[in-house]
C-alpha positions as a printed NumPy array, in Angstrom:
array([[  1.224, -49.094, -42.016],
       [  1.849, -48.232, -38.151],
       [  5.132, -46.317, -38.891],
       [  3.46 , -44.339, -42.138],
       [  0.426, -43.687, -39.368],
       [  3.128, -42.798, -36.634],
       [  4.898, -40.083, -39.046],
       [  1.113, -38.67 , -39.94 ],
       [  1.304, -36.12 , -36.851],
       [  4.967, -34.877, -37.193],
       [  5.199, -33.293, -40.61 ],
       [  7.245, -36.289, -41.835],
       [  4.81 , -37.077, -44.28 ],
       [  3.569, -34.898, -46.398],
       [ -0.185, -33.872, -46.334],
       [ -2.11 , -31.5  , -48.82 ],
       [ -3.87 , -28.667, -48.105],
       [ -6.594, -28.386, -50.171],
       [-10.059, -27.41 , -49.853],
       [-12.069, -30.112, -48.237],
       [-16.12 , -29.874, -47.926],
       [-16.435, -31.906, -44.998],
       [-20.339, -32.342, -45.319],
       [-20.057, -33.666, -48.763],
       [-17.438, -35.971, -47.854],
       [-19.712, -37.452, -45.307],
       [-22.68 , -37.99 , -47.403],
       [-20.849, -39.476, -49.899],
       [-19.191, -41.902, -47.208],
       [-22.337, -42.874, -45.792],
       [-24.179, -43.933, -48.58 ],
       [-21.492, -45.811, -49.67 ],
       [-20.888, -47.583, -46.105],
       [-25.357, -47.742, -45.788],
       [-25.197, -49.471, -49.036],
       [-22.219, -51.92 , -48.232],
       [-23.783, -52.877, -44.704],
       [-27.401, -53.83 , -45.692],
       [-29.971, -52.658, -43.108],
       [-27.815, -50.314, -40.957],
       [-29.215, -46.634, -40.885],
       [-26.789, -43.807, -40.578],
       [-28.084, -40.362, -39.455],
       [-26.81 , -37.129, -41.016],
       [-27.15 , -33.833, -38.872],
       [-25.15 , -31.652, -41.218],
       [-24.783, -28.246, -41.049],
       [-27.116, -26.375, -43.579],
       [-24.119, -24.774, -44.834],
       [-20.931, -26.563, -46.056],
       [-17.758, -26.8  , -43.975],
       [-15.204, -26.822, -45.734],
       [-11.075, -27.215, -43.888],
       [ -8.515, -27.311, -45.251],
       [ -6.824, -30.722, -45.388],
       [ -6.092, -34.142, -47.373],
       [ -8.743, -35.752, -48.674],
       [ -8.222, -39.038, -48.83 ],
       [ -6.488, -38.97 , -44.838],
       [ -9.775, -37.273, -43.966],
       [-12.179, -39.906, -45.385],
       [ -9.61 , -42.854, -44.085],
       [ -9.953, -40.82 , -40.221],
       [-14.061, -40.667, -40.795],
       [-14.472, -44.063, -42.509],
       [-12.298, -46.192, -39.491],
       [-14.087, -44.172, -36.98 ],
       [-18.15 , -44.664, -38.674],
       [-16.737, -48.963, -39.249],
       [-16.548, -49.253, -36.111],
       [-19.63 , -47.792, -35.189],
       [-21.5  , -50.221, -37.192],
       [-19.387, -53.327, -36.065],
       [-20.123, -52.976, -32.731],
       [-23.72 , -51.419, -32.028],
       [-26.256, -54.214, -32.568],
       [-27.843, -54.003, -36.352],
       [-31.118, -52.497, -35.243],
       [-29.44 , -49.298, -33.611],
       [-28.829, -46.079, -35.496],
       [-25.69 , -44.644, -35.913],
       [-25.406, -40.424, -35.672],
       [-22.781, -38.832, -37.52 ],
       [-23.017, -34.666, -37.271],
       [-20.914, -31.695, -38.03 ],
       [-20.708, -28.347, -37.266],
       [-18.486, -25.421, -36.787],
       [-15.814, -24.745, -34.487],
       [-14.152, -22.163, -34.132],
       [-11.805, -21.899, -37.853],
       [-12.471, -25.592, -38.323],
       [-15.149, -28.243, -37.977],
       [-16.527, -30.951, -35.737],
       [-17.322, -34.103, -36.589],
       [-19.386, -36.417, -34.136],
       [-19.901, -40.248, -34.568],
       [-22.31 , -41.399, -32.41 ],
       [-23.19 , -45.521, -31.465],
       [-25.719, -46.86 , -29.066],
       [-23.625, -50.675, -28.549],
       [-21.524, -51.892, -26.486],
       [-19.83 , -49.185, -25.034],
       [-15.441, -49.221, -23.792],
       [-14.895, -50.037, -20.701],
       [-13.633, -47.589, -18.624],
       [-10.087, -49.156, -18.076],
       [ -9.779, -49.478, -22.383],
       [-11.158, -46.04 , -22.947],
       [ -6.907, -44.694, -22.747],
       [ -5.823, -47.583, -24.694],
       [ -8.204, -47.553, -27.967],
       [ -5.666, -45.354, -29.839],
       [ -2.451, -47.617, -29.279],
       [ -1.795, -49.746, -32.426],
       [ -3.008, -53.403, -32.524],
       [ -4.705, -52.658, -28.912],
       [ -8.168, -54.654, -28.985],
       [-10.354, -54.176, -25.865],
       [-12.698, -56.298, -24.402],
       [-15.531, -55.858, -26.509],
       [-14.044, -56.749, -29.323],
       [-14.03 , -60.332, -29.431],
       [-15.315, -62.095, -32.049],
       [-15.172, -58.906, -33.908],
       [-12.752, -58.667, -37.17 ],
       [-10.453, -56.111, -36.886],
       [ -6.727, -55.32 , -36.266],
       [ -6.452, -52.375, -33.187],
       [ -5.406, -49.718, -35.69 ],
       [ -8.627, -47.808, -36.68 ],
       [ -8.486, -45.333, -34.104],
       [ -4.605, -45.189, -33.954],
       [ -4.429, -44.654, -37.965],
       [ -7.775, -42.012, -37.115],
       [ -6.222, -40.216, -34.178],
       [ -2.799, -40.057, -35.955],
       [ -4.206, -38.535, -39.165],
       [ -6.519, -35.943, -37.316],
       [ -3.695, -34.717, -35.508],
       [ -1.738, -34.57 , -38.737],
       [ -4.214, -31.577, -39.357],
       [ -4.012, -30.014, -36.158],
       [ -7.244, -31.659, -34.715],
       [ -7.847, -33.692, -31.612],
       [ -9.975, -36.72 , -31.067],
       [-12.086, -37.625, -28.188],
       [-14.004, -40.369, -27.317],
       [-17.159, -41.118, -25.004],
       [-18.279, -43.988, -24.032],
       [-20.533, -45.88 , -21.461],
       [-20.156, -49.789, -21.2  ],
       [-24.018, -51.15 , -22.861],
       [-24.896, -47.529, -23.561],
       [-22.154, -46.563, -26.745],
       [-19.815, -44.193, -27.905],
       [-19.189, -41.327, -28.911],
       [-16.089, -39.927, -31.281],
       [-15.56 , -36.337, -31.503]])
C-alpha cells in the first residue's frame, strides 16, 4: 500500500480524469460515515453551487474519507466536525475541521510520513498512513494539503 501511495504523485500510476462533483461526493460520504459512527454530527458548508474537478473518484473519496476518520477518532464524541468547500481559483477547497486534541507542534511535519503515529494517538486504532495515502493522492491531482492544529483546541485539514 505505501509504495502504490508513494507512486500516486509521480504519474506512475495512472489516475482518471473525469468529472468529479466534489459537493456530492461529500454528502454522500458523510452520511455514510454519520450513520456508521452513531451520535457524531458532521457539518456541511457546501457551496450553493456544485464544484466539480476534474479527478479520480474513488482516490478523491479515499483522500476525504482518511482525512474526515480521523476527525471523528480523535475529537471527543460530543464535538462537531466541519467539513466545507468552496472555490479556488480553477479547482476547489475542501476544509475538515475538529475541535479534539489538537498535534503537537513538534508532530505537525511528521503526520504525512507513513506509519508515523504522534502523541495523541495512543490508544487510538490506526496505522500512520491516512494522511500519507491523503497527501499522496491530493498531490496526484495537483493539489496541496495543509494542516492546522492547536494542541486541546483541534485541527484543521485544508
Amino acid at each position: 500500500r505505501v509504495q502504490f501511495a508513494s507512486t500516486l504523485g509521480n504519474g506512475m500510476v495512472p489516475m482518471s480524469r473525469d468529472h468529479v462533483d466534489l459537493n456530492s461526493l461529500i454528502r454522500d460520504l458523510t452520511e455514510r460515515l454519520s450513520e456508521e459512527h452513531e451520535g457524531r454530527l458532521i457539518d456541511l458548508d457546501l457551496t450553493r453551487d456544485e464544484i466539480g474537478v476534474g479527478g479520480d473518484e474513488v482516490l478523491l473519496r479515499h483522500a476525504i474519507e482518511n482525512i474526515i476518520l480521523n476527525s471523528l477518532l480523535y475529537s471527543p464524541v460530543e464535538t462537531r466536525v466541519h467539513v466545507r468547500t468552496a472555490r479556488e481559483g480553477g479547482g476547489a477547497r475542501v476544509t475538515v475541521t475538529d475541535f479534539g486534541a489538537g498535534i503537537a507542534p513538534e508532530d505537525l511535519h511528521r503526520v504525512r510520513e507513513p506509519y508515523f503515529r504522534g502523541g495523541s494517538s495512543d490508544g487510538k486504532p490506526g496505522t500512520g498512513l491516512g494522511l500519507y495515502f491523503a497527501d499522496r493522492i491530493v498531490r496526484g491531482h495537483k493539489g496541496a494539503v495543509q494542516i492546522e492544529s492547536a494542541l486541546g483546541k483541534g485541527t484543521t485539514v485544508i
